[in-house]
mmCIF file of the C-alpha atoms, coordinates in Angstrom:
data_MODEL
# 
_entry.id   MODEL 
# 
loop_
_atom_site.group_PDB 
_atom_site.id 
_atom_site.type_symbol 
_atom_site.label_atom_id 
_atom_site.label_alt_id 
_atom_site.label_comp_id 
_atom_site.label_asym_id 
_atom_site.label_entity_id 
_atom_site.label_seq_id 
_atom_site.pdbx_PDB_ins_code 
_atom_site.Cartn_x 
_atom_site.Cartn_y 
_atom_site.Cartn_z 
_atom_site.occupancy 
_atom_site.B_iso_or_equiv 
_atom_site.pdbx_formal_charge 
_atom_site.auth_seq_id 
_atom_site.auth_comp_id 
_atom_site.auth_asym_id 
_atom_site.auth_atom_id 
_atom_site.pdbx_PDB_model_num 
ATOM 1   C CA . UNK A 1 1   ? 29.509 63.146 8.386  1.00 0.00 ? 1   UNK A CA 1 
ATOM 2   C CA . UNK A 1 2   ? 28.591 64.670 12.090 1.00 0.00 ? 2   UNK A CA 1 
ATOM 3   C CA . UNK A 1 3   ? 25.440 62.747 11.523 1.00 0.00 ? 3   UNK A CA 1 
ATOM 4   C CA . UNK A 1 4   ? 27.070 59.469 11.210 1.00 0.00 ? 4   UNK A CA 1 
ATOM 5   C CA . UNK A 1 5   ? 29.209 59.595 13.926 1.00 0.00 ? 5   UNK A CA 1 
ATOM 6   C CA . UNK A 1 6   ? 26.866 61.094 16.060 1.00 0.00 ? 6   UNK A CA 1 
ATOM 7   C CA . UNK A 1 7   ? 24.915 57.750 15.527 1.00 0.00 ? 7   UNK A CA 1 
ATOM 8   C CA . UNK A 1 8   ? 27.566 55.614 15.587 1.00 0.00 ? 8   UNK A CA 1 
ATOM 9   C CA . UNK A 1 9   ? 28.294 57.149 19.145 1.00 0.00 ? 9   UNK A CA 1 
ATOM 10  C CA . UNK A 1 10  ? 24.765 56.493 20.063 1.00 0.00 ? 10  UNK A CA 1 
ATOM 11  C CA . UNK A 1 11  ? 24.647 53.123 19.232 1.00 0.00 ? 11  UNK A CA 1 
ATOM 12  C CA . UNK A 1 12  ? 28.098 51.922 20.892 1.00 0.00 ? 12  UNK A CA 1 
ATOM 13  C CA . UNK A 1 13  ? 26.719 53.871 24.148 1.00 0.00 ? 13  UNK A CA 1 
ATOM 14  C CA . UNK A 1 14  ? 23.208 52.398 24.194 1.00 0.00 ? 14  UNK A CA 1 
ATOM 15  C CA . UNK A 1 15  ? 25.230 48.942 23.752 1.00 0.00 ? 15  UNK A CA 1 
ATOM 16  C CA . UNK A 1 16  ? 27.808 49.737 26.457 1.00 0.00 ? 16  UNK A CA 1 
ATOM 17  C CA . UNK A 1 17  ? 24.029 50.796 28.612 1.00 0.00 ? 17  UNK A CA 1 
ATOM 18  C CA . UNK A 1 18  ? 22.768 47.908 27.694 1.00 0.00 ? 18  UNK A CA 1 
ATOM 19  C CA . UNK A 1 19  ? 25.488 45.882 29.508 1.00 0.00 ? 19  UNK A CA 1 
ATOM 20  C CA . UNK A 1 20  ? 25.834 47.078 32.557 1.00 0.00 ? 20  UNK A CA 1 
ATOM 21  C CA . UNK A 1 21  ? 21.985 47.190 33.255 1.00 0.00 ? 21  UNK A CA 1 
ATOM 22  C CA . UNK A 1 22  ? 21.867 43.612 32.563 1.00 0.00 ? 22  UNK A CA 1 
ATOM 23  C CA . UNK A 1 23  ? 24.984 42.921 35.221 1.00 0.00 ? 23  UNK A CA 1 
ATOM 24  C CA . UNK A 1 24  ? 23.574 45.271 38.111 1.00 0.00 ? 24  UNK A CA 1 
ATOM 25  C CA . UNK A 1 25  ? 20.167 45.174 37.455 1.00 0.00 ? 25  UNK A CA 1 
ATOM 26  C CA . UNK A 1 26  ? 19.602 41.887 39.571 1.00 0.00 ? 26  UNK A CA 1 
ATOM 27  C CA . UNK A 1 27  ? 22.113 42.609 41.827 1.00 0.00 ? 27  UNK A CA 1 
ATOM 28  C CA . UNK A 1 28  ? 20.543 46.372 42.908 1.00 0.00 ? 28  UNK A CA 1 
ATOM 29  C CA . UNK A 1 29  ? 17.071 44.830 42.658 1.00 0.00 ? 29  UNK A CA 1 
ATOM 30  C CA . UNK A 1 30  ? 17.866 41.934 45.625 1.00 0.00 ? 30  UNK A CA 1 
ATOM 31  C CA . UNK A 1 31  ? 20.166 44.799 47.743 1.00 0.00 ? 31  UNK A CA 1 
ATOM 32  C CA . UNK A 1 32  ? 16.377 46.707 47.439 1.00 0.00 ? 32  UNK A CA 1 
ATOM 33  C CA . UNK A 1 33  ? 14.807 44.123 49.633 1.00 0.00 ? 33  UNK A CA 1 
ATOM 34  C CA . UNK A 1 34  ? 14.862 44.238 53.010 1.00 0.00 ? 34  UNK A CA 1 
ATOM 35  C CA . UNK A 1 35  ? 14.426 41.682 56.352 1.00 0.00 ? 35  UNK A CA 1 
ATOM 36  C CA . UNK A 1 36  ? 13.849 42.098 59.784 1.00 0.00 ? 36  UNK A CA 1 
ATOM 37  C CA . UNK A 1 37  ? 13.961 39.023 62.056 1.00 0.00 ? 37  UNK A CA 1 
ATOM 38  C CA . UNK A 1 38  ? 10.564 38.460 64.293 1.00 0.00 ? 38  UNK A CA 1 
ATOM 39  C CA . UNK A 1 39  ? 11.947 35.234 65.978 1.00 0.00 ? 39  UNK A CA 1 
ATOM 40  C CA . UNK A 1 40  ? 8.505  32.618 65.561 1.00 0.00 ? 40  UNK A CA 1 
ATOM 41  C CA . UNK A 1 41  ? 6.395  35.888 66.953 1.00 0.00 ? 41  UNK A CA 1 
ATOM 42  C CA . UNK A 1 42  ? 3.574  34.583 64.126 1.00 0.00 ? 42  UNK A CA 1 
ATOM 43  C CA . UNK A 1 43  ? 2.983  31.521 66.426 1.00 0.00 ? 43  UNK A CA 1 
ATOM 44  C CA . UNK A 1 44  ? 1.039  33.726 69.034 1.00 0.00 ? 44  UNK A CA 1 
ATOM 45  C CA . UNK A 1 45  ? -0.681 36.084 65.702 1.00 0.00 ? 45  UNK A CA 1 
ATOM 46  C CA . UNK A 1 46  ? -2.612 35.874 62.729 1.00 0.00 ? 46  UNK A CA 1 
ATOM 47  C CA . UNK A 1 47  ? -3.823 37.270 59.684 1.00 0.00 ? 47  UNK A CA 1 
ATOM 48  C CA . UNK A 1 48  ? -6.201 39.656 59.928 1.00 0.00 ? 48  UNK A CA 1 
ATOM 49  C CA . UNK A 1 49  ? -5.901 41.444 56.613 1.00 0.00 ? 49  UNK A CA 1 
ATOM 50  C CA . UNK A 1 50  ? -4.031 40.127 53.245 1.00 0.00 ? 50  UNK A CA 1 
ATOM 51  C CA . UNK A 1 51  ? -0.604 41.946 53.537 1.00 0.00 ? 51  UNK A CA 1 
ATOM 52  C CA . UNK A 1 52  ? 0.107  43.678 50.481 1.00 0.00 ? 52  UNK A CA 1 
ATOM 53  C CA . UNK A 1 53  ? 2.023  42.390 47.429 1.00 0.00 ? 53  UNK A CA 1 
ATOM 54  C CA . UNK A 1 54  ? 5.393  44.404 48.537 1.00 0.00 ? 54  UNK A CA 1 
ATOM 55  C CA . UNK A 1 55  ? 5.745  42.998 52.111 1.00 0.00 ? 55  UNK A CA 1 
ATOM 56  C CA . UNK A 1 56  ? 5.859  39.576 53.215 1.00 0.00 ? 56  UNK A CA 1 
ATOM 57  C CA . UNK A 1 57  ? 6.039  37.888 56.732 1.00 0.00 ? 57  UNK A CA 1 
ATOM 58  C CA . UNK A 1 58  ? 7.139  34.509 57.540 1.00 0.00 ? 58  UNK A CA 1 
ATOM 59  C CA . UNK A 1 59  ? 7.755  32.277 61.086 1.00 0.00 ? 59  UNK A CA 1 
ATOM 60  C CA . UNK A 1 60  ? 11.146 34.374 61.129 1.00 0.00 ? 60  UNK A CA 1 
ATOM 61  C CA . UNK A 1 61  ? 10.538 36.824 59.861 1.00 0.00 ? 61  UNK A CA 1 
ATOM 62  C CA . UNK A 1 62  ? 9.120  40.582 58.210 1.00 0.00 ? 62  UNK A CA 1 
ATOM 63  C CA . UNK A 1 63  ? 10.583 42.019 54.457 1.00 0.00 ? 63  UNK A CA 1 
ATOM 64  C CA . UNK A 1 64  ? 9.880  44.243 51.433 1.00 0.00 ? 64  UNK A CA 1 
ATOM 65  C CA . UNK A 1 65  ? 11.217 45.314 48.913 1.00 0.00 ? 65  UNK A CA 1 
ATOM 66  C CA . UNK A 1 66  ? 10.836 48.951 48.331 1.00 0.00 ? 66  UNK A CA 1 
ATOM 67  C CA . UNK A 1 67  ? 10.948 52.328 50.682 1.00 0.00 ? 67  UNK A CA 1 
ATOM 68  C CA . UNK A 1 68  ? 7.712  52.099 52.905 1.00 0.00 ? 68  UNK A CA 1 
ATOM 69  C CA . UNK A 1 69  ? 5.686  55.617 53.951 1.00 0.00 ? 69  UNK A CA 1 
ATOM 70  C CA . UNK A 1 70  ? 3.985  56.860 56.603 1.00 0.00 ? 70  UNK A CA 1 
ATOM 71  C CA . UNK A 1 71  ? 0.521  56.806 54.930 1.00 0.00 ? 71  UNK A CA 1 
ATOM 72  C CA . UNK A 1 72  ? 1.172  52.928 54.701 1.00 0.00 ? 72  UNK A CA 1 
ATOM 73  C CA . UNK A 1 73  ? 2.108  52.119 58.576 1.00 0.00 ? 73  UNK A CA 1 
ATOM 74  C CA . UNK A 1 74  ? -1.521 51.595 59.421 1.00 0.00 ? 74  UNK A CA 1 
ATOM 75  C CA . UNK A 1 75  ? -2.078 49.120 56.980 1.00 0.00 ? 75  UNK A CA 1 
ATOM 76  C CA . UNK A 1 76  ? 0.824  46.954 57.866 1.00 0.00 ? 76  UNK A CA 1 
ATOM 77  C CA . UNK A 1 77  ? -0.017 47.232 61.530 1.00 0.00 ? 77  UNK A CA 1 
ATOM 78  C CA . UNK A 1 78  ? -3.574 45.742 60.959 1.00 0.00 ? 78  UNK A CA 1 
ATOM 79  C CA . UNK A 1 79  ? -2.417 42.955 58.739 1.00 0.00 ? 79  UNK A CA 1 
ATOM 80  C CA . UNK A 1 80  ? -2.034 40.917 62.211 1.00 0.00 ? 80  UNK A CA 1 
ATOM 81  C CA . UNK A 1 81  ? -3.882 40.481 65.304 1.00 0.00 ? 81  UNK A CA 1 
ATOM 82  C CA . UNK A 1 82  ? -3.516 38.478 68.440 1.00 0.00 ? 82  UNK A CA 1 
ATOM 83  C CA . UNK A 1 83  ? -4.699 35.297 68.768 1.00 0.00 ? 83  UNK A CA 1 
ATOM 84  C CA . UNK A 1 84  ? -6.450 36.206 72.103 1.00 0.00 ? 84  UNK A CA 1 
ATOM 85  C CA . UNK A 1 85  ? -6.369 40.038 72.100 1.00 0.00 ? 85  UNK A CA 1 
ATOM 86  C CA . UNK A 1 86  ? -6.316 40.006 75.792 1.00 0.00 ? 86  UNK A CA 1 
ATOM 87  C CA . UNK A 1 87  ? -3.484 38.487 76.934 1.00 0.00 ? 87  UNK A CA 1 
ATOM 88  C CA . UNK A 1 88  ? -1.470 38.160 74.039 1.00 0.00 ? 88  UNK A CA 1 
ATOM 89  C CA . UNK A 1 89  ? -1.283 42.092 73.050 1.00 0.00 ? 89  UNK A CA 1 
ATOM 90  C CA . UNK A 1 90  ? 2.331  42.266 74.026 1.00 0.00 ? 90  UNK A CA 1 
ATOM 91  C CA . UNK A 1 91  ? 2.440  40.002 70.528 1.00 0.00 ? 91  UNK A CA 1 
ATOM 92  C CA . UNK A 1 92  ? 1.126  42.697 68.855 1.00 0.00 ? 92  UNK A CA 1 
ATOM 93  C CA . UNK A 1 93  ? 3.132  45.448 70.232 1.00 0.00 ? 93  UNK A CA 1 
ATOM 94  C CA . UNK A 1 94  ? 5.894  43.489 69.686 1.00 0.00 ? 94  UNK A CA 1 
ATOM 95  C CA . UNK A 1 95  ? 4.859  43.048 66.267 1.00 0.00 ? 95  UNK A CA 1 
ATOM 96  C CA . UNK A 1 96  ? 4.208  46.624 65.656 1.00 0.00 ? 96  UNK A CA 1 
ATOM 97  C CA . UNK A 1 97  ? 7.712  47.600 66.710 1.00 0.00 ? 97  UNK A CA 1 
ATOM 98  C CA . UNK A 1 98  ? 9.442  45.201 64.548 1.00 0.00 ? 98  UNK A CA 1 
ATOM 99  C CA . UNK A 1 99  ? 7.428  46.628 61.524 1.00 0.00 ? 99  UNK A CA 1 
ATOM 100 C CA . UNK A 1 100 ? 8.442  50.206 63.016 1.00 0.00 ? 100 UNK A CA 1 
ATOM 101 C CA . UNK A 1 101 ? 11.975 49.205 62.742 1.00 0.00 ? 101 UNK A CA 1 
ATOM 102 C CA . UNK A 1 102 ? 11.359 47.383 59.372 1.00 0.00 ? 102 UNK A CA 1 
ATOM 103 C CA . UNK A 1 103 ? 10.124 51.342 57.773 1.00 0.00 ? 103 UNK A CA 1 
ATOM 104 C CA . UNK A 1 104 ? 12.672 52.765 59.381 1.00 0.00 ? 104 UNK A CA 1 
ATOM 105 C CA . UNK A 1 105 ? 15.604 50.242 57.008 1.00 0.00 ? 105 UNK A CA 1 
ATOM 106 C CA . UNK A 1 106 ? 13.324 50.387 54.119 1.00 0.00 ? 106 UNK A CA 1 
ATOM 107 C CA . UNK A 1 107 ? 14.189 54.285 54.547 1.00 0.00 ? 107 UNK A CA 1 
ATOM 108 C CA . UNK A 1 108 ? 17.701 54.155 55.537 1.00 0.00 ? 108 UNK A CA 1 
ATOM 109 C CA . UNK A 1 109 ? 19.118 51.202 54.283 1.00 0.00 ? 109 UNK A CA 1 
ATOM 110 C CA . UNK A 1 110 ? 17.875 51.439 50.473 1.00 0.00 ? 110 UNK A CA 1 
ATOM 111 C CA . UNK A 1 111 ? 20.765 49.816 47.883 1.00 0.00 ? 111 UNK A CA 1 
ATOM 112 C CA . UNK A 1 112 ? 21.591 53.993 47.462 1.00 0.00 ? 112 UNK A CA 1 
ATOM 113 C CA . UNK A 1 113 ? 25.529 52.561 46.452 1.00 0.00 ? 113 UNK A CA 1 
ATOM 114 C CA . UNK A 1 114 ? 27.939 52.655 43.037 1.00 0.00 ? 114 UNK A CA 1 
ATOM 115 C CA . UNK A 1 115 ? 25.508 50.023 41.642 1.00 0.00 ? 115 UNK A CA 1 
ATOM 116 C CA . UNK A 1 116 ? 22.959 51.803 42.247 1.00 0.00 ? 116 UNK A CA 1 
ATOM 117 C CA . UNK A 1 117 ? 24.003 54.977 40.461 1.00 0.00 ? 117 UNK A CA 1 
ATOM 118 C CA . UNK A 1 118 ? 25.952 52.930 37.667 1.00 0.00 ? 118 UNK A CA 1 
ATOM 119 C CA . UNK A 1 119 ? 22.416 51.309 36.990 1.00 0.00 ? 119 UNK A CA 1 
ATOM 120 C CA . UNK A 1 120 ? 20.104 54.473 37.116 1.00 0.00 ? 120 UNK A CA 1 
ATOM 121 C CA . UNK A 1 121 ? 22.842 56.128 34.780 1.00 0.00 ? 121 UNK A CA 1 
ATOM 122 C CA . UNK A 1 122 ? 22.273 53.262 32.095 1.00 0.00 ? 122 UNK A CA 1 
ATOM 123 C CA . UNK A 1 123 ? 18.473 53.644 32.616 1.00 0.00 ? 123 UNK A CA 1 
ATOM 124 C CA . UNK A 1 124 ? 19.170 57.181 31.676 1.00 0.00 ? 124 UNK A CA 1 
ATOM 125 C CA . UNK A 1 125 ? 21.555 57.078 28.785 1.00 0.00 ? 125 UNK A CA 1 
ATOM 126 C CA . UNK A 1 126 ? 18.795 54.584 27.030 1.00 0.00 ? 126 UNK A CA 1 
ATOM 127 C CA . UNK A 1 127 ? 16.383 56.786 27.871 1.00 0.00 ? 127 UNK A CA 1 
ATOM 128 C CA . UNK A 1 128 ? 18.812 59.827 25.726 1.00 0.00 ? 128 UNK A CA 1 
ATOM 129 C CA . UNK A 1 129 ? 19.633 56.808 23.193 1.00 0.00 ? 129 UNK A CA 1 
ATOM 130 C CA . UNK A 1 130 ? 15.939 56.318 22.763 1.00 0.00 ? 130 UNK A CA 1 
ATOM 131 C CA . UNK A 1 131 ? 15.122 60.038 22.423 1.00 0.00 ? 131 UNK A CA 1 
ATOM 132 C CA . UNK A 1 132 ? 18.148 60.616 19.647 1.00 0.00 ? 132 UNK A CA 1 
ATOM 133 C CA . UNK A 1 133 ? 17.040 56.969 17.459 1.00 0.00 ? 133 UNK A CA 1 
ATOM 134 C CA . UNK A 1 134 ? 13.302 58.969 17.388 1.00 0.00 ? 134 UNK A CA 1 
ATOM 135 C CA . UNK A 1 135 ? 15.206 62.058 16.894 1.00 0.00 ? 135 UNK A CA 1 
ATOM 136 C CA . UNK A 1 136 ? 17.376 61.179 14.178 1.00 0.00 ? 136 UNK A CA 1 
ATOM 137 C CA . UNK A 1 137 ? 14.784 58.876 12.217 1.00 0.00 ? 137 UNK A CA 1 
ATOM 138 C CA . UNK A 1 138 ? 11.879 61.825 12.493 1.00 0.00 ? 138 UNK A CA 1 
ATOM 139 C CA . UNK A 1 139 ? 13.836 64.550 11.206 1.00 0.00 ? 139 UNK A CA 1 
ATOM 140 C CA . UNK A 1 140 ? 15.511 62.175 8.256  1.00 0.00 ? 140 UNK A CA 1 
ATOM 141 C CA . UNK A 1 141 ? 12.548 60.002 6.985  1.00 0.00 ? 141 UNK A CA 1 
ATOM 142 C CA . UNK A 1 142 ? 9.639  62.572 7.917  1.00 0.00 ? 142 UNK A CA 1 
ATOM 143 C CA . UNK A 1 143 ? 11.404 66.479 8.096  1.00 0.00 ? 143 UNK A CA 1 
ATOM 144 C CA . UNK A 1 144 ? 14.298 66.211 5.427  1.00 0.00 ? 144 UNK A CA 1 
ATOM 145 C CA . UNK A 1 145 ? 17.074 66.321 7.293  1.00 0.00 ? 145 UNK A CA 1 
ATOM 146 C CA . UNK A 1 146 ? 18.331 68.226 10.610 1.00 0.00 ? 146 UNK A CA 1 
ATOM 147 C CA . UNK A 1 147 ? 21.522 71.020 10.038 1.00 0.00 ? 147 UNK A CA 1 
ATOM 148 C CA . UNK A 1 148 ? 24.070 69.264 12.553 1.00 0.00 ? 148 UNK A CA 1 
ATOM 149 C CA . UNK A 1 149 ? 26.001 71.985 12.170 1.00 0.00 ? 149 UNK A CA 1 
ATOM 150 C CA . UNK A 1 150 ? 23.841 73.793 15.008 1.00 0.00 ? 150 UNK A CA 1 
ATOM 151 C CA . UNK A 1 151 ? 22.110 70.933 16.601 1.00 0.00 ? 151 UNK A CA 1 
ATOM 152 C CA . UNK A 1 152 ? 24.917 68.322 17.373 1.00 0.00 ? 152 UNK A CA 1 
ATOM 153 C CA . UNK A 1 153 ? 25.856 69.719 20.477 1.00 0.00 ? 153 UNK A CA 1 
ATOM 154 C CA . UNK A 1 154 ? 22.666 69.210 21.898 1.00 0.00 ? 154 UNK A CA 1 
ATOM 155 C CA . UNK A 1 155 ? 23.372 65.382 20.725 1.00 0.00 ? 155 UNK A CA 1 
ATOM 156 C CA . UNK A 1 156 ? 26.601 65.106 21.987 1.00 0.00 ? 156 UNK A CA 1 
ATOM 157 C CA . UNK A 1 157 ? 25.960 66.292 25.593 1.00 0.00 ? 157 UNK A CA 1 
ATOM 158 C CA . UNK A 1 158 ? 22.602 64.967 26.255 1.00 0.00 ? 158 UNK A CA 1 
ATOM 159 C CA . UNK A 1 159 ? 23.973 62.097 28.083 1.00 0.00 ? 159 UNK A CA 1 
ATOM 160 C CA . UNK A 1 160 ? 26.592 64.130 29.928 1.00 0.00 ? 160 UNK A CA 1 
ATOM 161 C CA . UNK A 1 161 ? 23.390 66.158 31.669 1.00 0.00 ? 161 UNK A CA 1 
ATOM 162 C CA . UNK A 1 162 ? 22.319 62.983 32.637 1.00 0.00 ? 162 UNK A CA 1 
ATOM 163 C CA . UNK A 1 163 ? 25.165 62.409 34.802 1.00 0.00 ? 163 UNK A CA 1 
ATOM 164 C CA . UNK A 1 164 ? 24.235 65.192 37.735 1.00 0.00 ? 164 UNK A CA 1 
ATOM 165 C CA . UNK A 1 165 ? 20.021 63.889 36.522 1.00 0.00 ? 165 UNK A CA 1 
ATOM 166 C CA . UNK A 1 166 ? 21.043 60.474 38.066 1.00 0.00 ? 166 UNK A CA 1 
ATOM 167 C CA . UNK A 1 167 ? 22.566 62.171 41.035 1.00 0.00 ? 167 UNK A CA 1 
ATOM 168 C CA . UNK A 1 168 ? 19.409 64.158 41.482 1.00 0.00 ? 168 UNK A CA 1 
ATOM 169 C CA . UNK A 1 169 ? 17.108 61.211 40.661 1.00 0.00 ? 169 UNK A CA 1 
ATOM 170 C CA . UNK A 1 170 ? 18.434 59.178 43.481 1.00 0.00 ? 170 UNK A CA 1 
ATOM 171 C CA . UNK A 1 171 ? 18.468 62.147 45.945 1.00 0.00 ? 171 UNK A CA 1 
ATOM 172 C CA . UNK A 1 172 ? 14.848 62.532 44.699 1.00 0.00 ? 172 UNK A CA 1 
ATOM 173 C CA . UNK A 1 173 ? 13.841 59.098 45.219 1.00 0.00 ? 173 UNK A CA 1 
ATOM 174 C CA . UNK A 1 174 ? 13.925 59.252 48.849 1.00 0.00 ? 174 UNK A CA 1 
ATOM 175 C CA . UNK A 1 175 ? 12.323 62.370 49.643 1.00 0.00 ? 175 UNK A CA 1 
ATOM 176 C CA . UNK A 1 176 ? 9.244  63.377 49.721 1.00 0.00 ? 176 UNK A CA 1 
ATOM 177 C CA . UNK A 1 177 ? 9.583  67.153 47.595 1.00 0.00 ? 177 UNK A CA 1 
ATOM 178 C CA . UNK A 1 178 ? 8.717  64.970 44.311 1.00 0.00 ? 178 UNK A CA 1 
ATOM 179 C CA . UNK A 1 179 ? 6.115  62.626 45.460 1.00 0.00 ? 179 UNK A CA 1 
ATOM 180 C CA . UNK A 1 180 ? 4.330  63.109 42.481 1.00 0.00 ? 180 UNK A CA 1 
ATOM 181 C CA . UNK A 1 181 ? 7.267  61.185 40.619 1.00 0.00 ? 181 UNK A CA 1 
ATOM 182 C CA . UNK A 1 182 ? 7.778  58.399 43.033 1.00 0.00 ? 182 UNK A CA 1 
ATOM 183 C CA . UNK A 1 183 ? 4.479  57.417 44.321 1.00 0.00 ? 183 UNK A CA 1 
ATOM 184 C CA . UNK A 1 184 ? 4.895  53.939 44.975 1.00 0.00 ? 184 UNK A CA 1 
ATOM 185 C CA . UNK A 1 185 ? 8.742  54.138 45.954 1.00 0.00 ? 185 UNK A CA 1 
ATOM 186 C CA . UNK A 1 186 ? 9.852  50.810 44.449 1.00 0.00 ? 186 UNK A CA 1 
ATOM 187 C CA . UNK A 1 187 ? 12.847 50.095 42.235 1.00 0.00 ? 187 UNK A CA 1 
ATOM 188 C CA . UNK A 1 188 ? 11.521 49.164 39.523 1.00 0.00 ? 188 UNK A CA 1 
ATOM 189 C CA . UNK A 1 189 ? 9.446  52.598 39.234 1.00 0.00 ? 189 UNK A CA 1 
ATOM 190 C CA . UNK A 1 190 ? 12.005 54.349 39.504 1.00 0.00 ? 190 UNK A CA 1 
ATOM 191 C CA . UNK A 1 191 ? 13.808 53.231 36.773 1.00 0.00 ? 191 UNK A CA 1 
ATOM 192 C CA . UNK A 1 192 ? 11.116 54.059 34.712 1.00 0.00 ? 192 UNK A CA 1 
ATOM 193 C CA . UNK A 1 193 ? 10.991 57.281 35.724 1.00 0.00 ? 193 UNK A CA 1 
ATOM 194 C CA . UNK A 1 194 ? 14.887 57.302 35.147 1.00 0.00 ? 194 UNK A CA 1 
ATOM 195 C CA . UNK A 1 195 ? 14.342 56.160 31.493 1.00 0.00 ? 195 UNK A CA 1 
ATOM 196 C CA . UNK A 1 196 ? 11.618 58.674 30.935 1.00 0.00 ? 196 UNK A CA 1 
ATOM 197 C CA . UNK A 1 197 ? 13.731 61.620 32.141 1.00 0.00 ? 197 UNK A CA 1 
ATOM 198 C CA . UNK A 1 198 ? 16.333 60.701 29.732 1.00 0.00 ? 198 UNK A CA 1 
ATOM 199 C CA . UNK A 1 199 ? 14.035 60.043 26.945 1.00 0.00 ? 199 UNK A CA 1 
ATOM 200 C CA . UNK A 1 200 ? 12.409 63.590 27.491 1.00 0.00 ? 200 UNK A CA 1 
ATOM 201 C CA . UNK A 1 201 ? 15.464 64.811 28.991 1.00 0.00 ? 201 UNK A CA 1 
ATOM 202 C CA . UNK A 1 202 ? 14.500 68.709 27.925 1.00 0.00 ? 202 UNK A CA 1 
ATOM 203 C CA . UNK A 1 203 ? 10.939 68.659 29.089 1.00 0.00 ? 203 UNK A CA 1 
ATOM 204 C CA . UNK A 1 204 ? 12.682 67.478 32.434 1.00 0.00 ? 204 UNK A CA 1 
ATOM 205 C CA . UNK A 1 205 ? 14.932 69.564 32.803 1.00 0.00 ? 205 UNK A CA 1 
ATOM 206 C CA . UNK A 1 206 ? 12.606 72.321 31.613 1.00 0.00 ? 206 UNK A CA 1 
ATOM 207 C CA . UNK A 1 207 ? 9.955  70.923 35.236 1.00 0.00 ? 207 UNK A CA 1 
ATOM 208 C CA . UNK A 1 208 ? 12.998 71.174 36.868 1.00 0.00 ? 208 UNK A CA 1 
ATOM 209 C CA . UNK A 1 209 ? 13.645 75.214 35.874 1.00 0.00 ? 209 UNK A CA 1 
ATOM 210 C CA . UNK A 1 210 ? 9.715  75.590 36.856 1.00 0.00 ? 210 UNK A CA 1 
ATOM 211 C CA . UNK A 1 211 ? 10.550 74.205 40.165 1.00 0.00 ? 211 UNK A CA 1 
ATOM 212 C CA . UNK A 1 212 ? 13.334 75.961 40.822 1.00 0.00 ? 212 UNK A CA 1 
ATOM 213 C CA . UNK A 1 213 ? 11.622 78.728 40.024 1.00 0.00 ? 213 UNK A CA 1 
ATOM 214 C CA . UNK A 1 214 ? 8.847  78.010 42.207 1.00 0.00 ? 214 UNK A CA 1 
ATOM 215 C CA . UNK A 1 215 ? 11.422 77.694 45.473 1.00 0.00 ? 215 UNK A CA 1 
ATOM 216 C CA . UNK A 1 216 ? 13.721 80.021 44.738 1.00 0.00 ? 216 UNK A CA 1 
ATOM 217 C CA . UNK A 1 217 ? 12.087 82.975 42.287 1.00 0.00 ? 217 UNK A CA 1 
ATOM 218 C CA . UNK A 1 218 ? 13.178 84.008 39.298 1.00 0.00 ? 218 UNK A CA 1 
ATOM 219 C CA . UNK A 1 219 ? 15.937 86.911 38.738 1.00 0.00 ? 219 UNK A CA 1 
ATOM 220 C CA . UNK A 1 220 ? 14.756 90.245 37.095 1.00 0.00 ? 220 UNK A CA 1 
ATOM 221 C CA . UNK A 1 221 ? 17.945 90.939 35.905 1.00 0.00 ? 221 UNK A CA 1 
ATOM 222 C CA . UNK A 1 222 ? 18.913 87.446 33.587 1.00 0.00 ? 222 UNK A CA 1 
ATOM 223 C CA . UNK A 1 223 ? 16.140 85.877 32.372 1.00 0.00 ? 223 UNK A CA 1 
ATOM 224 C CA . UNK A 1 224 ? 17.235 82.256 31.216 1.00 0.00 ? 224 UNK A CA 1 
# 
């Protein structure tokens, strides 16, 4: 019986996920990109180096659409040159500031709003969905059966603890501490990452004991 409804409870909430990621997902993903005006400067510049696929620049103006890093300023700021690099360089420093203030809103201005937890929190419950479909059908078809009696509370709250994992996730998106996760720093990589940390929601939260860990030491006293 607890196995039923525990499936039955998986499947209405991976529907319910399923919904709302298709309503917010375009919305969050055109919030993502952002546009600084550059007012014709192009006229008096031109391409020196293909711009890469996550920025664009127009006669009006600069955009992209995910979180831009330090490592890739350089590479933006020799996409363009002067025309004559003697007396139009104020072009280019004017350019270079624009693209200065365009990495600084890529930074600060990033969709980080309801949608965008509502969405990462769907990402995350079909990542736990996933996990307890491969779950449930391994252990019945392959293992004989899991004793619910012990294990469905582990079922049950696996997509409560990924409530405070999308808090974390989006915190963690912007910072640097977990680089390793978010290398590229665009939306749609970081709902993958969302959906894997629900699928393997214990192996995450286990990286995240390590880390902790790691920063903080471990008691002698409790050993959890």
């Amino acid at each position: 019986m607890k196995k039923i409804i525990i499936l039955s409870l998986t499947i209405i909430v991976c529907f319910i996920a399923l919904h709302y990621t298709s309503i917010y997902y375009s919305d969050v993903l055109s919030k993502s990109n952002v546009e600084i005006p550059i007012q014709n400067l192009t006229k008096n510049l031109r391409i020196k180096d293909e711009p890469p696929v996550w920025f664009a620049i127009s006669d009006t103006s600069i955009s992209t659409y995910k979180a831009i890093d330090n490592s890739e300023k350089e590479l933006l700021y020799n996409c363009m040159e002067p025309i004559d690099s003697i007396k139009n360089d104020s072009h280019k420093q004017e350019y270079i500031k624009k693209v200065n203030e365009l990495i600084y809103k890529s930074n600060n201005n990033y969709s980080n709003t309801k949608q965008l937890f509502v969405l990462t929190l769907c990402i995350v419950f079909l990542g736990c969905c996933a996990r307890t479909f491969y779950d449930y059908i391994g252990w019945e078809c392959y293992k004989g059966g899991q004793n619910m009696d012990t294990w469905w509370p582990w079922y049950v709250c696996r997509p409560i603890i990924g409530v405070p994992i999308t808090a974390f996730l989006i915190v963690a998106f912007r910072t640097s501490m977990f680089s390793s996760l978010f290398s590229s720093k665009d939306l749609n990589t970081y709902l993958i990452v969302s959906f894997l940390a629900g699928f393997a929601m214990m192996e995450f939260v286990t990286m995240l004991r390590r880390s902790s860990k790691a920063l903080f030491g471990s008691s002698k006293l409790v050993n959890l």
